[in-house]
Wavefront OBJ file of the C-alpha trace (Angstrom):
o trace
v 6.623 216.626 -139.470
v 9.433 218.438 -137.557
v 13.002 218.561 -138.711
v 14.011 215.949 -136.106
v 11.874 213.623 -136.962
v 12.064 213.692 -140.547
v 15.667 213.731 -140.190
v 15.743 210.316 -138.138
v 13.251 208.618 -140.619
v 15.469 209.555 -143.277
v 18.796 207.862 -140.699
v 20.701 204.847 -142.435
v 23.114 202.484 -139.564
v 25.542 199.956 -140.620
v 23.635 196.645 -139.197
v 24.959 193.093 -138.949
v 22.782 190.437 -138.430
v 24.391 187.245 -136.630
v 21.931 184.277 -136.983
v 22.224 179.959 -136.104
v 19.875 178.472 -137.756
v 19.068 174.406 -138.960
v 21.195 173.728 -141.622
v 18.717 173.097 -144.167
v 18.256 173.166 -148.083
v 16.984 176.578 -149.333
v 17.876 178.541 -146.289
v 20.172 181.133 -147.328
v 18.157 182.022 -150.043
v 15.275 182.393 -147.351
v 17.330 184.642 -145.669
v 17.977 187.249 -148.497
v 14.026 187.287 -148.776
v 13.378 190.292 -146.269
v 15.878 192.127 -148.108
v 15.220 191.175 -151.753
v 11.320 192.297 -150.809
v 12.526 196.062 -149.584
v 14.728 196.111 -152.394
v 17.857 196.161 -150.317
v 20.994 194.441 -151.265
v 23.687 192.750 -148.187
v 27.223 194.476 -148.703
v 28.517 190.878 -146.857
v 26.817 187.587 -146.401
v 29.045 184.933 -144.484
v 28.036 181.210 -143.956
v 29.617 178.227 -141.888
v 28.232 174.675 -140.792
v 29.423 173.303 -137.487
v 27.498 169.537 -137.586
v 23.649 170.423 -137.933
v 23.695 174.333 -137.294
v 24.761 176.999 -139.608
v 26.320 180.398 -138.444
v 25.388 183.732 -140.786
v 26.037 186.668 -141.062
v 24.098 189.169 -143.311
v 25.369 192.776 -143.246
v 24.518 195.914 -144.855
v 26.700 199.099 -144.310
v 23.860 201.659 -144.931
v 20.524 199.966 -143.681
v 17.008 202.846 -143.431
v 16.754 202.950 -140.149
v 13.186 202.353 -140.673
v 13.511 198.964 -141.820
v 16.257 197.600 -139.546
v 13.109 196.106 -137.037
v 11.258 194.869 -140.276
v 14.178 192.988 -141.798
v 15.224 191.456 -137.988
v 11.586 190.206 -137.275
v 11.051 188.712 -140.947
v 14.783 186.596 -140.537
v 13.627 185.559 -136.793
v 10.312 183.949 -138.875
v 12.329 181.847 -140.875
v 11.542 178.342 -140.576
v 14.964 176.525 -138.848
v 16.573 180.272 -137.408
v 17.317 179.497 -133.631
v 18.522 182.851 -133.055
v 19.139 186.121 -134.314
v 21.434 189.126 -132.902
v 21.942 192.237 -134.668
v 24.608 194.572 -134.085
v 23.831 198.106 -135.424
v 26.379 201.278 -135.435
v 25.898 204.295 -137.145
v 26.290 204.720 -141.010
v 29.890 205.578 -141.756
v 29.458 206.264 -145.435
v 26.361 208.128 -147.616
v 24.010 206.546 -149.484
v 23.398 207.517 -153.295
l 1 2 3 4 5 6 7 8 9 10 11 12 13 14 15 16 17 18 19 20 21 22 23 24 25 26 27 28 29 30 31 32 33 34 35 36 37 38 39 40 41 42 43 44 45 46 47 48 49 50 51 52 53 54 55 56 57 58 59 60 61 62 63 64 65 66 67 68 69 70 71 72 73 74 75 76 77 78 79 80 81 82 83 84 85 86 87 88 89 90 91 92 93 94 95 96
């Protein structure tokens, strides 16, 4: 493994994921799943209802890199999620 490589495998971004969803018992819970499983914990989670959909955000200041396409593609297979952006910088703090 090269130096580049194992240096971007080892990369943490500050990621935000924006999702609507159905607003449904049981769902935010669902959506802390794909994190809870990689043992990763949000920095921020952020819920409102408008009528029958509910906006979220989930972010994490210092995401692996690694996992960021994991995490997005186990929240888009939650039962009631209409749609799921992510907004990803790079990390602006180290992780411990």
């Amino acid at each position: 493994m090269s130096a580049d490589s194992s240096a971007q495998s080892a990369a943490v971004l500050s990621v935000r994921f924006l999702l609507d969803a159905d607003s449904c018992p049981g769902l935010l819970s669902r959506l802390l799943q794909p994190y809870a499983k990689r043992d990763l914990t949000p920095d921020r989670m952020w819920s409102h209802r408008s009528g029958e959909t509910l906006h979220v955000e989930i972010a994490m200041e210092a995401m692996p890199s690694e996992v960021v396409h994991l995490v997005e593609g186990n929240l888009r297979q939650v039962v009631g999620v209409r749609s799921v952006s992510r907004l990803v910088r790079p990390c602006l703090r180290e992780v411990a």
